[in-house]
Backbone as CSV, one residue per row, in Angstrom:
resi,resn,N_x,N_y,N_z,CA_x,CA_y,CA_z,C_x,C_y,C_z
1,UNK,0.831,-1.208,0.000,0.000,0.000,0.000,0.866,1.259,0.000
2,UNK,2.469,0.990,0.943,2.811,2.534,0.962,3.577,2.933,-0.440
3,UNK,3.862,1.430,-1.389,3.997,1.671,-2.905,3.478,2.470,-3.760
4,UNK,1.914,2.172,-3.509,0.844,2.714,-4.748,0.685,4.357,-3.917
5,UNK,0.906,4.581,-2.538,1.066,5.955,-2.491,2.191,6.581,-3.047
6,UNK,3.237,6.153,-2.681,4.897,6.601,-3.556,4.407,6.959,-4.839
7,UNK,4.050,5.893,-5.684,3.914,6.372,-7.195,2.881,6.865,-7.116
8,UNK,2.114,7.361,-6.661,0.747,8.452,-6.762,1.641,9.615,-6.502
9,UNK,2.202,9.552,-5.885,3.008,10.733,-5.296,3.779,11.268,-6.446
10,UNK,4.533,10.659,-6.867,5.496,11.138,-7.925,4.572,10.855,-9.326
11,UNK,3.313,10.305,-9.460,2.287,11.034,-10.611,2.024,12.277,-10.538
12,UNK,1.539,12.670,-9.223,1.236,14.272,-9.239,2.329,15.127,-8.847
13,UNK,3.417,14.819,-8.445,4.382,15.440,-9.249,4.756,15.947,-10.230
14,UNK,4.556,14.223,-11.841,4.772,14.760,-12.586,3.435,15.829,-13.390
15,UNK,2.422,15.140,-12.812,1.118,16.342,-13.049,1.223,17.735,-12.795
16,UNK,1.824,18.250,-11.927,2.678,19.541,-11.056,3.542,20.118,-12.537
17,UNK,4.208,19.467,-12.623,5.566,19.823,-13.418,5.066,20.510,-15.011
18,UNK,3.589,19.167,-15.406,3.187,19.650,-16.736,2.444,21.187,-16.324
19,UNK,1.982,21.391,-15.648,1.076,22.415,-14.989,2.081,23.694,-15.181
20,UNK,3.499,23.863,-14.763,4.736,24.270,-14.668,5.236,25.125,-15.908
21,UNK,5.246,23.433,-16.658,5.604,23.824,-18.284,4.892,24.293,-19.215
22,UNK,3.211,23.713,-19.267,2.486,24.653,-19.616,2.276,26.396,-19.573
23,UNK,2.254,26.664,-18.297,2.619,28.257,-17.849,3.077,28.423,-19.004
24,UNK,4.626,28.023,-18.709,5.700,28.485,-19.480,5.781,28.263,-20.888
25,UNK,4.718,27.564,-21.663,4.668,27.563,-22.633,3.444,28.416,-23.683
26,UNK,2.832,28.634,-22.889,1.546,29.616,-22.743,2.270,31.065,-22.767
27,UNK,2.894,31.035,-22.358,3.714,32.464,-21.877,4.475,32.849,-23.488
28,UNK,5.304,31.838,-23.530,6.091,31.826,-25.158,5.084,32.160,-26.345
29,UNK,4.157,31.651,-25.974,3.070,31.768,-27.095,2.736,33.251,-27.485
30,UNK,2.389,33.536,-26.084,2.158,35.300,-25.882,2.829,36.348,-26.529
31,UNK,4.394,36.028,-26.477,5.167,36.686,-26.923,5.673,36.939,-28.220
32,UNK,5.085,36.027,-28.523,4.747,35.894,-30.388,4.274,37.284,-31.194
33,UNK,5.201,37.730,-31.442,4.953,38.862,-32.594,4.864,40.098,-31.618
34,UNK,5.530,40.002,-31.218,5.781,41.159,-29.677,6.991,42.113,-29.742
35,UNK,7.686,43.340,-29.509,8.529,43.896,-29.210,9.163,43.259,-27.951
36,UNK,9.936,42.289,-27.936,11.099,41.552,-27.407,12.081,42.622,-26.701
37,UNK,12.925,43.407,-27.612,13.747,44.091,-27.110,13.182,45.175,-25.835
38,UNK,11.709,46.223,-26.518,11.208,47.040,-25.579,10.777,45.911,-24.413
39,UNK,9.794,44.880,-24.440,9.702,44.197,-23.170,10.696,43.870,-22.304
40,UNK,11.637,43.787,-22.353,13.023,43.509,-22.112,13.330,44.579,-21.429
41,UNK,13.703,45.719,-21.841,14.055,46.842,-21.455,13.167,47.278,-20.238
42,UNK,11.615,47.104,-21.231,10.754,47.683,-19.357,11.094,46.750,-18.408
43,UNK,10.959,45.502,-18.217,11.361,44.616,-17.219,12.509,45.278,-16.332
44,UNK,13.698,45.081,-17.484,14.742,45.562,-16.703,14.417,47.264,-15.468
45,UNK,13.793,47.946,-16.298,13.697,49.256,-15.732,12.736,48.797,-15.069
46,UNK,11.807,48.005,-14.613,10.819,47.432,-13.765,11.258,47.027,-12.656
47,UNK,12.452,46.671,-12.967,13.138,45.802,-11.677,14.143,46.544,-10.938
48,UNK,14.861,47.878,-11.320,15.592,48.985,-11.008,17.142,48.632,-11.064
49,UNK,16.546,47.980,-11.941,18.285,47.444,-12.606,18.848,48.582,-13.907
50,UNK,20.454,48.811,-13.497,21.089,49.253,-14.725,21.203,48.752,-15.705
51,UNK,20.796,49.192,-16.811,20.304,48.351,-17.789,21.934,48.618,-18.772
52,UNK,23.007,49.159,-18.334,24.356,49.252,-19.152,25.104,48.260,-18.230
53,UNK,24.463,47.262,-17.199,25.442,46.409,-16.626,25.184,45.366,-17.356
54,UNK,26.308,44.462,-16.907,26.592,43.028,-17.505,25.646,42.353,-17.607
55,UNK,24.648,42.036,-16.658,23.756,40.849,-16.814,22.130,41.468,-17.598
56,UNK,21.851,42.645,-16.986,20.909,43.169,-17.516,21.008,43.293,-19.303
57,UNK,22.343,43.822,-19.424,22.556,43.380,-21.106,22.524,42.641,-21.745
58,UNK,22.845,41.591,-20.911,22.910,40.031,-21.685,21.333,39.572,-22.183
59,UNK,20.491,39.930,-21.134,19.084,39.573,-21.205,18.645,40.325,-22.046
60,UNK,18.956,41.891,-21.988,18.257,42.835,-23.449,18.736,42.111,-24.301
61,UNK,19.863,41.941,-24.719,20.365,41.212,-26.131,20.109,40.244,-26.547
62,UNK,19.651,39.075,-25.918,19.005,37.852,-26.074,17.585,37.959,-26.636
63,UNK,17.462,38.859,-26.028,15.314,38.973,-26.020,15.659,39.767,-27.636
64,UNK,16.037,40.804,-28.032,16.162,40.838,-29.262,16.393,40.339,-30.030
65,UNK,17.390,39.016,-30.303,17.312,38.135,-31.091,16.885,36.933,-31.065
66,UNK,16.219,37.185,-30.165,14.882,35.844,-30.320,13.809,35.795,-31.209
67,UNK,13.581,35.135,-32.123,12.911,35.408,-33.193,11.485,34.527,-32.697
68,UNK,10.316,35.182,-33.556,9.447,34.198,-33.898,9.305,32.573,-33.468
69,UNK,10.285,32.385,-34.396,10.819,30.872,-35.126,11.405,30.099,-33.982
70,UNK,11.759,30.731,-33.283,12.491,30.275,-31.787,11.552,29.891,-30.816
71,UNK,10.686,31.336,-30.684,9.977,31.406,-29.720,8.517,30.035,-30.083
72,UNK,8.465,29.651,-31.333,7.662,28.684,-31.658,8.148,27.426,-31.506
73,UNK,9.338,27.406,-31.951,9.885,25.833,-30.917,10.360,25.630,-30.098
74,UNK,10.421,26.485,-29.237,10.674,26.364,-27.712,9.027,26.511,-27.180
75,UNK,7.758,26.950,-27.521,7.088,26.505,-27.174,6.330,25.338,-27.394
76,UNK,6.950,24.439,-28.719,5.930,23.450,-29.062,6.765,21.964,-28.316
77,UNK,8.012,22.558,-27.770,9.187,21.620,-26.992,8.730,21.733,-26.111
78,UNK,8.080,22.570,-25.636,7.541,22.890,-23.955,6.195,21.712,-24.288
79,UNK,5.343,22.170,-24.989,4.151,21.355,-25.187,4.176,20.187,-25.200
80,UNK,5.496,19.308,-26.208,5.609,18.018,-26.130,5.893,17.577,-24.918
81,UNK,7.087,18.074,-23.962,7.141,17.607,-23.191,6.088,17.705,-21.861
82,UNK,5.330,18.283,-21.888,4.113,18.652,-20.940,3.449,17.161,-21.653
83,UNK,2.957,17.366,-22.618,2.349,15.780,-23.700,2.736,14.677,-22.730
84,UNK,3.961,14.192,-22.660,5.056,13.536,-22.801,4.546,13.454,-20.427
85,UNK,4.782,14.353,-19.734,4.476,13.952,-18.530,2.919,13.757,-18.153
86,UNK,1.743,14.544,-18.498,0.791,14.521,-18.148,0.553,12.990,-18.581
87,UNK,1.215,12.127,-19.830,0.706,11.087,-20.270,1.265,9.969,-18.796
88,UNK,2.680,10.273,-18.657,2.893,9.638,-17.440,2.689,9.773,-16.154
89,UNK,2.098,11.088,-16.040,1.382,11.051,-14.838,-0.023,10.125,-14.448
90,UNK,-0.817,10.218,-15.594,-1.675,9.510,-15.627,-1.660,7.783,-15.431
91,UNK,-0.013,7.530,-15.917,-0.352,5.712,-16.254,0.359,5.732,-15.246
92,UNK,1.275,6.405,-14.437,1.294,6.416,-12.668,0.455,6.124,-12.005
93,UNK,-0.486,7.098,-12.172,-1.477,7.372,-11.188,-2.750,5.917,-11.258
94,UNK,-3.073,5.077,-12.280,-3.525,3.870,-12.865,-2.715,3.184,-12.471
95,UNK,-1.302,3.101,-11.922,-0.587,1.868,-12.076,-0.325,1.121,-13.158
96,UNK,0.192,1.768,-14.348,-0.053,1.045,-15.186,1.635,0.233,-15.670
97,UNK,2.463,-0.376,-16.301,3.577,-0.599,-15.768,4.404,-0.073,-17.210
98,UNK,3.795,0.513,-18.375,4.209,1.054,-19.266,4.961,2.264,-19.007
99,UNK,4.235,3.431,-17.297,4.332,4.614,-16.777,5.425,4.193,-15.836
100,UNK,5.274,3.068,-15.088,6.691,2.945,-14.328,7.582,2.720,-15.155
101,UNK,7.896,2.209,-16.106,8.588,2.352,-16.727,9.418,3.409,-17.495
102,UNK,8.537,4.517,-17.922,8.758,5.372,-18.574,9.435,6.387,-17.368
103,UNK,8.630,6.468,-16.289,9.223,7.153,-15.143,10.585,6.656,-14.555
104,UNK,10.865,5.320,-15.028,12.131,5.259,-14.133,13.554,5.416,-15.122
105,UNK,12.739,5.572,-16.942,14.283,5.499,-17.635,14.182,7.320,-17.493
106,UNK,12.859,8.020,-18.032,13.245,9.107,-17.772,13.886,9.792,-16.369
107,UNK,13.664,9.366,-14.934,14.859,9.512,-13.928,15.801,9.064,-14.347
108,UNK,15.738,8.097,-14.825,17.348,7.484,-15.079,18.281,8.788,-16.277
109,UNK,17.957,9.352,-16.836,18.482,10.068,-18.111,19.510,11.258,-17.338
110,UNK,18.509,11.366,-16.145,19.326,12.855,-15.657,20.391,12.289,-15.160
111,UNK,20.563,11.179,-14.234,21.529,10.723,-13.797,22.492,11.400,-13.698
112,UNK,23.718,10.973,-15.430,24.911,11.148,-15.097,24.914,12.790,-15.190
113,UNK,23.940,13.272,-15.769,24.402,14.798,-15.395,24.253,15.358,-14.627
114,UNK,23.046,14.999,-13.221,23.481,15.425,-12.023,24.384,15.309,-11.670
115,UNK,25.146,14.097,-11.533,26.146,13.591,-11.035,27.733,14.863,-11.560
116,UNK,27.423,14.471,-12.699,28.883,15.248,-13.528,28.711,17.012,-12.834
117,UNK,27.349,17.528,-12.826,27.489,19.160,-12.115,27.472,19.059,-10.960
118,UNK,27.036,17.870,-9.873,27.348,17.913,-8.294,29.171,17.659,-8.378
119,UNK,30.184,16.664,-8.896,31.104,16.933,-9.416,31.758,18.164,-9.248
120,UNK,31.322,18.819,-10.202,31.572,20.458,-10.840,31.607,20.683,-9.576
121,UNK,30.247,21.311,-9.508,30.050,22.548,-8.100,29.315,21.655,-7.367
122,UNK,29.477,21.251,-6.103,28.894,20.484,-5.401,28.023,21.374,-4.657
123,UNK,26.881,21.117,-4.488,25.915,22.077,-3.993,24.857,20.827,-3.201
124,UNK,24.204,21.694,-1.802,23.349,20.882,-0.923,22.476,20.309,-2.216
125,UNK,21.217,21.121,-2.615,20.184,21.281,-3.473,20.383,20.062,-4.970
126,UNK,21.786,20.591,-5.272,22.065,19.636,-6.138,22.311,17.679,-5.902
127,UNK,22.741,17.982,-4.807,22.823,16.466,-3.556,21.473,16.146,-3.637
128,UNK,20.359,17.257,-2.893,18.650,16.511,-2.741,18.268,16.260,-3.908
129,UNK,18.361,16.702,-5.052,17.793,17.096,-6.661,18.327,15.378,-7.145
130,UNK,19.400,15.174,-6.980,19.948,13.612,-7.662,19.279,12.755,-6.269
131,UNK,19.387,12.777,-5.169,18.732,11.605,-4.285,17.346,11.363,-4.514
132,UNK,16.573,12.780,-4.662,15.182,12.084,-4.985,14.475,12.054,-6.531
133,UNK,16.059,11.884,-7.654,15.587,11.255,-8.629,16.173,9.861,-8.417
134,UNK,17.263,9.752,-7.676,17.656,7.910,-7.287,16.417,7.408,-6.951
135,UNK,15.641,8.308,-6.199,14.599,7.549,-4.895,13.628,7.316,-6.352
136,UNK,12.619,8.122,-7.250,12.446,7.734,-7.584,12.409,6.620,-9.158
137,UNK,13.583,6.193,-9.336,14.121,5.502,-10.204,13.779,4.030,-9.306
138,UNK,14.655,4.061,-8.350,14.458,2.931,-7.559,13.022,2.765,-7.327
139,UNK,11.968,3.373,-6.759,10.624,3.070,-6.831,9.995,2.378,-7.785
140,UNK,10.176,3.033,-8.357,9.949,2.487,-10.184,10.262,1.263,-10.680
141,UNK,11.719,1.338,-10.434,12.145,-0.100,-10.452,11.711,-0.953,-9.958
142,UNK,11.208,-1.254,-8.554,10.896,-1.857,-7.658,9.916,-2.615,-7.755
143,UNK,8.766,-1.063,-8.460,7.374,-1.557,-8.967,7.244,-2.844,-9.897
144,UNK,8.299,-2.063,-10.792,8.612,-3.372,-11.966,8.871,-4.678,-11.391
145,UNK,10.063,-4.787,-10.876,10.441,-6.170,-10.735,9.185,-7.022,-9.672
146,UNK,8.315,-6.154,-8.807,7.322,-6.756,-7.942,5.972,-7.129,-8.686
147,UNK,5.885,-6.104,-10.003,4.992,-6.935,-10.969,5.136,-7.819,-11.915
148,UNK,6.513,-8.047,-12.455,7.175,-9.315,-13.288,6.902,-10.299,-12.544
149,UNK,7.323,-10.291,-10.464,7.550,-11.139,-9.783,6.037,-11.829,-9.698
150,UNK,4.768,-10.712,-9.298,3.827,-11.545,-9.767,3.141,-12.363,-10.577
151,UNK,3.741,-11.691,-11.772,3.174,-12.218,-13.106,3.370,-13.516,-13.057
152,UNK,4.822,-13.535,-12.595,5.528,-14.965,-12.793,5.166,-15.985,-12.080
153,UNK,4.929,-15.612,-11.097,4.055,-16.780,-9.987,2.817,-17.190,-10.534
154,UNK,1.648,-16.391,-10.914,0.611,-16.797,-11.863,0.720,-17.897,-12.338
């Protein structure tokens, strides 16, 4: 029982996350055919930042050459992958073993690159961020091999 809560848990997680990316892809959408550079600029002057320093420039200059074309596949990348969790949130949340699955290679992917930037810069956050994608990889896993294990007894 405290299984099927775990993976309920980390379904609405990943339900959370599409919720997240959506925003943020909703947002991209918005900005479609927009003055980039002036939005940019008010922000900056919104925020009472010098807008001739280093970082504030970097962001004006970016937002100006962000085109259209950009801003459309970085939102339809946002969309797929929202696609892509809400679908596994759902076959989580069902138990279904196609979703544990999918949940434990996608934990598994980040892996070595947590690993390689805790490495780098070792940071607390970055330590919790890789343990509770171990935790749930291993869940996942777990699920699996405890439903093969039944199958097999059948």
């Amino acid at each position: 029982m405290q299984q099927r809560s775990t993976i309920r848990l980390v379904a609405l997680f990943e339900v959370l996350k599409c919720v997240v990316v959506l925003g943020a892809a909703t947002g991209l959408f918005a900005l479609m055919h927009q003055n980039l550079h002036d939005l940019a600029t008010k922000l900056v002057a919104h925020a009472h930042l010098n807008p001739a320093s280093r970082y504030p420039t970097i962001f004006i200059d970016a937002a100006t050459h962000l085109q259209d074309t950009r801003l459309l596949v970085l939102a339809t990348g946002a969309a797929a992958y929202t696609t892509l969790r809400f679908v596994e949130g759902y076959g989580l949340y069902r138990e279904r073993a196609w979703a544990e699955l999918l949940a434990a290679a996608g934990g598994a992917i980040y892996v070595p690159f947590e690993l390689l930037e805790l490495v780098r810069r070792p940071t607390w956050y970055g330590a919790v961020l890789l343990g509770l994608n171990l935790l749930v990889v291993a869940v996942m896993l777990r699920a699996l091999v405890q439903r093969r294990h039944i199958r097999g007894a059948s």
